[in-house]
TORZA-768532 format. One record per atom (N, C-alpha, C, O): x, y, z; residue in three letters. Coordinates in steps of 0.001 Angstrom, whole numbers, padded with zeros to 6 digits, always signed. Atoms other than C-alpha are relative to their C-alpha. Layout:
BEGIN
XYZALA ...
// end
This chain:
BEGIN
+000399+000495-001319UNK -105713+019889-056741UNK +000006-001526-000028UNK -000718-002099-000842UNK -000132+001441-000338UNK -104885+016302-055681UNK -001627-000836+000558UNK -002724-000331+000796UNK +001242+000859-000567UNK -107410+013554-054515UNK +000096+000762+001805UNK -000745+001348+002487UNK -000074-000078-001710UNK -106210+014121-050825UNK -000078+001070+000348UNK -000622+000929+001443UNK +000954-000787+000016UNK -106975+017760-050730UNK -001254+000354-000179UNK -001847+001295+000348UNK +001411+000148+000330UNK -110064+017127-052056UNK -000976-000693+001411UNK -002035-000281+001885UNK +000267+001163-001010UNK -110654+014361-049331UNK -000519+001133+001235UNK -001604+001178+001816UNK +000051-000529-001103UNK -109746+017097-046806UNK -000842+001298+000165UNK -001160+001911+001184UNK +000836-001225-000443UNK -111749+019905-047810UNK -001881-000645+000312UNK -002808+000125+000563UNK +001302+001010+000372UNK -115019+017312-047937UNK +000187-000087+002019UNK -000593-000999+002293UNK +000178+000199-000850UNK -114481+017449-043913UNK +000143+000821+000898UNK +000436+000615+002076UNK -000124-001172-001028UNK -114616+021332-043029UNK -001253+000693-000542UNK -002076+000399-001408UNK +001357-000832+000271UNK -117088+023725-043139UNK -000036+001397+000304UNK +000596+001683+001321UNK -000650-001578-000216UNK -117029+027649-043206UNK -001713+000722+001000UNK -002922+000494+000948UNK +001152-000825-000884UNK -119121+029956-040657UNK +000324+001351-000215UNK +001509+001643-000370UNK -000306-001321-000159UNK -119458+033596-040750UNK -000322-000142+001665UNK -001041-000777+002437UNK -000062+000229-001578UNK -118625+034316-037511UNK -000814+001936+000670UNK -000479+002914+000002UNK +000404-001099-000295UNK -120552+037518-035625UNK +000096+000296+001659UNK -000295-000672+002311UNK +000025-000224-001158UNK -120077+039085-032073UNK -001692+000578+000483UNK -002434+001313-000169UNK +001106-000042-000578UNK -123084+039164-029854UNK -000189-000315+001708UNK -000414-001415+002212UNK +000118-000231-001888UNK -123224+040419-025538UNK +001303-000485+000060UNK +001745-001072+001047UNK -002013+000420-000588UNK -119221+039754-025994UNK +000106-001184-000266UNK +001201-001658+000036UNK -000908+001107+000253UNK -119323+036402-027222UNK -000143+000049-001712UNK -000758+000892-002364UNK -000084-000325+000905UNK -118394+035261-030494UNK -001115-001461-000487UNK -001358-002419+000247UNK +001099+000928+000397UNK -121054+033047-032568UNK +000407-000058-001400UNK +001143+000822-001846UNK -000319+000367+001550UNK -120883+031338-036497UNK -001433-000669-000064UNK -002161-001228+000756UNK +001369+000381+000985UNK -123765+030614-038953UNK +000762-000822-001555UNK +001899-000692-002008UNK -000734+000790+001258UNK -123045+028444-042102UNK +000123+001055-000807UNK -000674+001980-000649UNK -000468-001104+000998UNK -121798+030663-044573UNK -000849-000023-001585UNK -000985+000970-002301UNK +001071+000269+000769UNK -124205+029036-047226UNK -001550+000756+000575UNK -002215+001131-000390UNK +001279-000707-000360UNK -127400+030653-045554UNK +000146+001403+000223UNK -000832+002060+000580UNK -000188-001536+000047UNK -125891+034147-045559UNK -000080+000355-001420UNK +000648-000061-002322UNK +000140-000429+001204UNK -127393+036011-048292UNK +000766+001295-000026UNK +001435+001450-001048UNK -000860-001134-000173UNK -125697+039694-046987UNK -000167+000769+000861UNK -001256+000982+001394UNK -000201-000691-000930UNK -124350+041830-044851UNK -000596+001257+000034UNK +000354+001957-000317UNK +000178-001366-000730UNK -126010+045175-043909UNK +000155+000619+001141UNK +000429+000090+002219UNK -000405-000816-001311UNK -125701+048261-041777UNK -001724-000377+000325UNK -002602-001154-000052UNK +001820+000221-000451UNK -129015+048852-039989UNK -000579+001340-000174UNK -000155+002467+000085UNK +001172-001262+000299UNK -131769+051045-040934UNK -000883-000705+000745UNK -000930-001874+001128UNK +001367+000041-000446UNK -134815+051398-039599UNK -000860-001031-000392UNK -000596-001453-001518UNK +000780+000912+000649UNK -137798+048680-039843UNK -001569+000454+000383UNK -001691+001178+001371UNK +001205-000072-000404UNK -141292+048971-039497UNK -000738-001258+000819UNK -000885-002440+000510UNK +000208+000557-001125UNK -142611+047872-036455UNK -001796-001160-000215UNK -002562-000828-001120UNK +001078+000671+000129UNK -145690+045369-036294UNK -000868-000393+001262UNK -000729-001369+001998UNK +000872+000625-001121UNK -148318+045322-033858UNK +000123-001255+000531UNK +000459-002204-000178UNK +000320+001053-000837UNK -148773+042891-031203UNK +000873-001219-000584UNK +000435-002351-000789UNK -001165+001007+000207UNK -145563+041055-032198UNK +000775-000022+001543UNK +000693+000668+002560UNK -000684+000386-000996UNK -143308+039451-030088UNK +001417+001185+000345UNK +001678+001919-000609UNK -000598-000801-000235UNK -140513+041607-028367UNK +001242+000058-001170UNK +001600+000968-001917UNK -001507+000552+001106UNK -137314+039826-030467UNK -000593+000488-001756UNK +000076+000553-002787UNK +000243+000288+001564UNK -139426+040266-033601UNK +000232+002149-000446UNK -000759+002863-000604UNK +000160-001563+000091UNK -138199+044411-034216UNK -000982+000562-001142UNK -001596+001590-000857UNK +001166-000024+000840UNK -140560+044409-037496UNK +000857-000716-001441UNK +001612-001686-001383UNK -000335+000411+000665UNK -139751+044102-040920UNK +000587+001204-001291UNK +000018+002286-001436UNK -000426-001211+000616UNK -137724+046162-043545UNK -000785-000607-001725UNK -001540-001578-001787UNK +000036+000250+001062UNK -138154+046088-047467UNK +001582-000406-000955UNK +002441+000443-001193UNK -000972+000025+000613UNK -135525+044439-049395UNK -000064-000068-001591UNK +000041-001217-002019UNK -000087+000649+001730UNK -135582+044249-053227UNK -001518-000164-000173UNK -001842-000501-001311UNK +001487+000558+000461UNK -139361+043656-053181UNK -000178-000448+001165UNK -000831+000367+001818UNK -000209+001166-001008UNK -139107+041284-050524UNK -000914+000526+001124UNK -001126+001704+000838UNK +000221-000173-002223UNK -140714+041754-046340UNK +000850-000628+000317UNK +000915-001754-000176UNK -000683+000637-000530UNK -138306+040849-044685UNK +000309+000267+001503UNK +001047+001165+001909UNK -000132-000082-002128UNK -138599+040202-040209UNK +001849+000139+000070UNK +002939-000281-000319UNK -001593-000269-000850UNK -135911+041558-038457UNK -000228-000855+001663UNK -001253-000755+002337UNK -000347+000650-001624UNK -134793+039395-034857UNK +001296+000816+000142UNK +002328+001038-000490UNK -001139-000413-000967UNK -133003+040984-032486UNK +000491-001177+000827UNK -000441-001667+001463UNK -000248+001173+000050UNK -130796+037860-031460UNK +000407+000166+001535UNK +000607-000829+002231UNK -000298-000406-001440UNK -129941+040166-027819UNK -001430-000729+000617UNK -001700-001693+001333UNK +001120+000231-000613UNK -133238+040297-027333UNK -000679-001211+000298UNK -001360-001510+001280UNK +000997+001761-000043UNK -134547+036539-028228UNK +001057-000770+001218UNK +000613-001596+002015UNK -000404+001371-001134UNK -131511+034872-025906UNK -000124+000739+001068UNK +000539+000163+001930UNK -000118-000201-001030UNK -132243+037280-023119UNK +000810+000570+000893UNK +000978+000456+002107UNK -001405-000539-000092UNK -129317+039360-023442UNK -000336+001580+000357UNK -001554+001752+000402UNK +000398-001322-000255UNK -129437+043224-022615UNK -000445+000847-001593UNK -000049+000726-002752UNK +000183-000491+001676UNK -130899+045276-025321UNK +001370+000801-000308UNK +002095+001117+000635UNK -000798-000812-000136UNK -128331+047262-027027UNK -000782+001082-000872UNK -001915+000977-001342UNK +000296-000949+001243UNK -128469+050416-029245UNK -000192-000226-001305UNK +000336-001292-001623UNK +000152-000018+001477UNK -129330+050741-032905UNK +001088+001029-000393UNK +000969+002016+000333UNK -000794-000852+000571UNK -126497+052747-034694UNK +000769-000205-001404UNK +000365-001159-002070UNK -000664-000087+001126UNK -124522+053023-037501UNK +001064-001303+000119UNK +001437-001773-000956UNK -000608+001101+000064UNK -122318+049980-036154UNK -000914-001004+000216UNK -000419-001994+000755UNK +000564+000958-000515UNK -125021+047952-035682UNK -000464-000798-002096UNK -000956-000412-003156UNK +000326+001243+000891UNK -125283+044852-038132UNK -001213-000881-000584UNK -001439-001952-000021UNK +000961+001245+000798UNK -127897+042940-040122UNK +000204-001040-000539UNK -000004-000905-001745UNK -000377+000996+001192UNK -126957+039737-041553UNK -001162-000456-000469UNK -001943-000514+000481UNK +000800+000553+000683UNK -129553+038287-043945UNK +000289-001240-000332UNK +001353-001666-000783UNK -000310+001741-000062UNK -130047+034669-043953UNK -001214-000625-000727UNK -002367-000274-000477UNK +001139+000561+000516UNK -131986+032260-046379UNK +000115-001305+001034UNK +001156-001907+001300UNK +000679+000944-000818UNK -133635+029781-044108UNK -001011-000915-000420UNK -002186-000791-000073UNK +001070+000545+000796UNK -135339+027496-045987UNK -000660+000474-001151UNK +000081+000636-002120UNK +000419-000284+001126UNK -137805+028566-048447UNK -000073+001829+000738UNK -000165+002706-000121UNK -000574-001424-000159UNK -137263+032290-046074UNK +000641+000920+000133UNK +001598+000551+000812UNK -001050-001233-000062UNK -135480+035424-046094UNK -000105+000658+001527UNK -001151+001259+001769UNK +000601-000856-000994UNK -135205+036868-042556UNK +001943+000668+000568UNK +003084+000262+000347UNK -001401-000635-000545UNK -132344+039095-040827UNK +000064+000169+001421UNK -000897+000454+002135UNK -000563+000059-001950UNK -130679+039037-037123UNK +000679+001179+000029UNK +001421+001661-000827UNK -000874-001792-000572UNK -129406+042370-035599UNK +001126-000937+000619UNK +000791-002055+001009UNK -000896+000649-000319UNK -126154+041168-034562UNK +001243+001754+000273UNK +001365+002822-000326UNK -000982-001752+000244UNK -123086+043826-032923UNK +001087+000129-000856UNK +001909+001039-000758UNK -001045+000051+001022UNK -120927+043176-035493UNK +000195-001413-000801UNK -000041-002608-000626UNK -000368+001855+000641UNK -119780+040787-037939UNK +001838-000139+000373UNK +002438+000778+000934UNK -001377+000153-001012UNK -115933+039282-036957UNK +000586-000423-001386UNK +001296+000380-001991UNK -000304+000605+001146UNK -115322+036982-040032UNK -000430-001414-000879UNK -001574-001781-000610UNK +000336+001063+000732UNK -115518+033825-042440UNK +001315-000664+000853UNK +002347-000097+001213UNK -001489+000965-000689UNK -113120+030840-040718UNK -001137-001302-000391UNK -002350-001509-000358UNK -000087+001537+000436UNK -112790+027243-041960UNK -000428-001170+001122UNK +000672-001160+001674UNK -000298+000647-000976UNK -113333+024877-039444UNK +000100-001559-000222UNK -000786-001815-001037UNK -000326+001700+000663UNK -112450+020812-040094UNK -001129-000602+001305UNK -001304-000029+002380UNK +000641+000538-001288UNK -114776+018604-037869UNK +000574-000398+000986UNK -000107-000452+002010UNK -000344-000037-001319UNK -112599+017874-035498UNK +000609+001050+000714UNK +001278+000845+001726UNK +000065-001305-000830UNK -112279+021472-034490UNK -001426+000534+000770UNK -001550+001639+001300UNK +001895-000516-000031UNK -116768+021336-033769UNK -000078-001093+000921UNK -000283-002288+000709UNK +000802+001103-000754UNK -117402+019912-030795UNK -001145+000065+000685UNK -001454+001208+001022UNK +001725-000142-000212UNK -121027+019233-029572UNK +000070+000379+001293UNK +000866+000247+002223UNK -000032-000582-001333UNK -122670+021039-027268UNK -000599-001230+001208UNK -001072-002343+000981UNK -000037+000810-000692UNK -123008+019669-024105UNK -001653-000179+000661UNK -002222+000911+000710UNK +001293+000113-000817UNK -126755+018265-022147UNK +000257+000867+001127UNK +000955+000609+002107UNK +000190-001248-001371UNK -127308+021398-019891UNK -001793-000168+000186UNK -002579+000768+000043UNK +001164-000069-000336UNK -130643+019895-019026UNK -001286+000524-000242UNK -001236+001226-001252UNK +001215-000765+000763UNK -134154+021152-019594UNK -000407+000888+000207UNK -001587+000925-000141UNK +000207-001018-000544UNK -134447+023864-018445UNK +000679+001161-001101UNK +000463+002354-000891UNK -001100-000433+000916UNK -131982+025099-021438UNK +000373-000172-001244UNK +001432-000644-001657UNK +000131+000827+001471UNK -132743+024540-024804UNK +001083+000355-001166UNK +001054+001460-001709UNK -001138+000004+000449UNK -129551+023882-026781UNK -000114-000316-001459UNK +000803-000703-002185UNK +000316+001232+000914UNK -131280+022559-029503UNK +000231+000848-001619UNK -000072+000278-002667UNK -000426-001264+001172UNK -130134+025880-032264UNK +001486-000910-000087UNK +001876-001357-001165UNK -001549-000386+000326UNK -126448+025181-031578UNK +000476-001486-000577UNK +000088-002585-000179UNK -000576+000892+001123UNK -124683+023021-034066UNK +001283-000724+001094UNK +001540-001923+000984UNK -001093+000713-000608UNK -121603+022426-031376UNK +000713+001452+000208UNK +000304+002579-000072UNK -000952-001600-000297UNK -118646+025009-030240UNK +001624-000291-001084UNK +002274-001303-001346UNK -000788+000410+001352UNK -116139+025323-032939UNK +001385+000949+000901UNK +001269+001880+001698UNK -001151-000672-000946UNK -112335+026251-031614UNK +000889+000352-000895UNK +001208-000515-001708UNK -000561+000063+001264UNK -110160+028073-033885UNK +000902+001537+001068UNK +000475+002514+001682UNK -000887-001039-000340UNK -106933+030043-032782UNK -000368+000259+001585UNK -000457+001431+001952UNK +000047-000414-001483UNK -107547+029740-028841UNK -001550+000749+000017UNK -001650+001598+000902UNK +000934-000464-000605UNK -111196+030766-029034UNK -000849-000533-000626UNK -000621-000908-001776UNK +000927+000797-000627UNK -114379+029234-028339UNK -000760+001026-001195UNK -000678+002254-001229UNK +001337-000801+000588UNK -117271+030127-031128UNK -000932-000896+000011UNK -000711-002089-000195UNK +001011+001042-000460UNK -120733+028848-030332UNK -001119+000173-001688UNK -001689+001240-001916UNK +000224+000525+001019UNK -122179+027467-033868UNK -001346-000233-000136UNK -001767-001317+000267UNK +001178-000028-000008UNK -125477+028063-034486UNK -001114-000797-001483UNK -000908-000716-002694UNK +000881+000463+001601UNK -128232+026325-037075UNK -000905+000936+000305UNK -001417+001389+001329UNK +000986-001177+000086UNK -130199+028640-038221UNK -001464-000497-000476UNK -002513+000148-000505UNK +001317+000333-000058UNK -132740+026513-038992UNK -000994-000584+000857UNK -002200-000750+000671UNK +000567+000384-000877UNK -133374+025193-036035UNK +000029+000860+000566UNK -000534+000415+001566UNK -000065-000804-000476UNK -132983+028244-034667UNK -001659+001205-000508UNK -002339+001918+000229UNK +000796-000960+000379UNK -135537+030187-036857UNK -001455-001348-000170UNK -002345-001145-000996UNK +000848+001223+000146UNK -137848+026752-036572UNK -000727-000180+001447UNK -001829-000699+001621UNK +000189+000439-001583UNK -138226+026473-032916UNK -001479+001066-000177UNK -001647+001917-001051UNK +001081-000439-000245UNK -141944+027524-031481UNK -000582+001240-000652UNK -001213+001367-001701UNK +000272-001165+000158UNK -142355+030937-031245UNK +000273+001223-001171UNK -000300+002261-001501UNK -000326-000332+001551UNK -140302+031598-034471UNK -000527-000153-001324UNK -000105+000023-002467UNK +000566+000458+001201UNK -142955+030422-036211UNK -001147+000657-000474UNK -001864+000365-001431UNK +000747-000885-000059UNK -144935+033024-035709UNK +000389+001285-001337UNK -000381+002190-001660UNK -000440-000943+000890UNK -143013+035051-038410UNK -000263-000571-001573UNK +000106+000198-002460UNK +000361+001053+000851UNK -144112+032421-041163UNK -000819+000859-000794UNK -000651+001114-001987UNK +001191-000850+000462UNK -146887+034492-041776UNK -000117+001580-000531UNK -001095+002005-001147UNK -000683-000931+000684UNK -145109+037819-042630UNK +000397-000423-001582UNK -000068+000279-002479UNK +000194+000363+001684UNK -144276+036192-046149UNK -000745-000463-001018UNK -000287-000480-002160UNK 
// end
């Protein structure tokens, strides 16, 4: 490998990419610990709606978010196609119901462009930018600002 490959991989960044209410969405590919189907979780009193409960992994508790449910999306079914990705988030382990996973894609920074001020009413403040790869639009999520924001912090206390 040359210097100038080197140069050029130092200015992309990989997302697993997952479908969710028909659009398509990416997470850094570094905070995905793994993919599961979905089983069942145990549910937790007087939790929030998005929070479905929490399963056992390895030892672990680990909160499940339904990611329909938290942006306000229609619920869907639980089934045998339905998805878990597991994500380390800091010093936590937590998993998003998601309707599928799509893939891993490269993206260079000038394929990530930021999202745009949609006012306050609209808090934009998860998404990393919209990343464009092969004629389609994926909306780029941080997951730590995503699993950081208010009400997400309420799950803190599960570990």
């Amino acid at each position: 490998m040359n210097v100038t490959s080197l140069a050029a991989n130092a200015d992309t960044q990989q997302f697993l990419t997952f479908k969710l209410a028909g659009e398509e969405y990416g997470v850094g590919i570094l905070s995905v610990q793994e993919i599961r189907g979905w089983s069942a979780v145990t549910a937790i009193p007087h939790s929030p709606n998005w929070l479905l409960g929490v399963i056992n992994l390895r030892g672990a508790v680990v909160p499940i978010i339904d990611l329909r449910i938290k942006f306000n999306f229609a619920k869907a079914d639980y089934n045998e196609f339905t998805v878990v990705i597991i994500l380390n988030v800091g010093a936590r382990v937590t998993g998003i119901v998601v309707d599928g996973v799509s893939d891993v894609i490269t993206l260079a920074d000038e394929q990530i462009k930021p999202a745009p001020s949609l006012g306050s009413n609209t808090d934009t403040s998860h998404i990393i930018g919209f990343g464009t790869l092969d004629e389609r639009m994926r909306i780029l999520m941080d997951v730590e600002k995503l699993m950081a924001s208010a009400d997400l912090g309420s799950i803190k206390s599960l570990q």
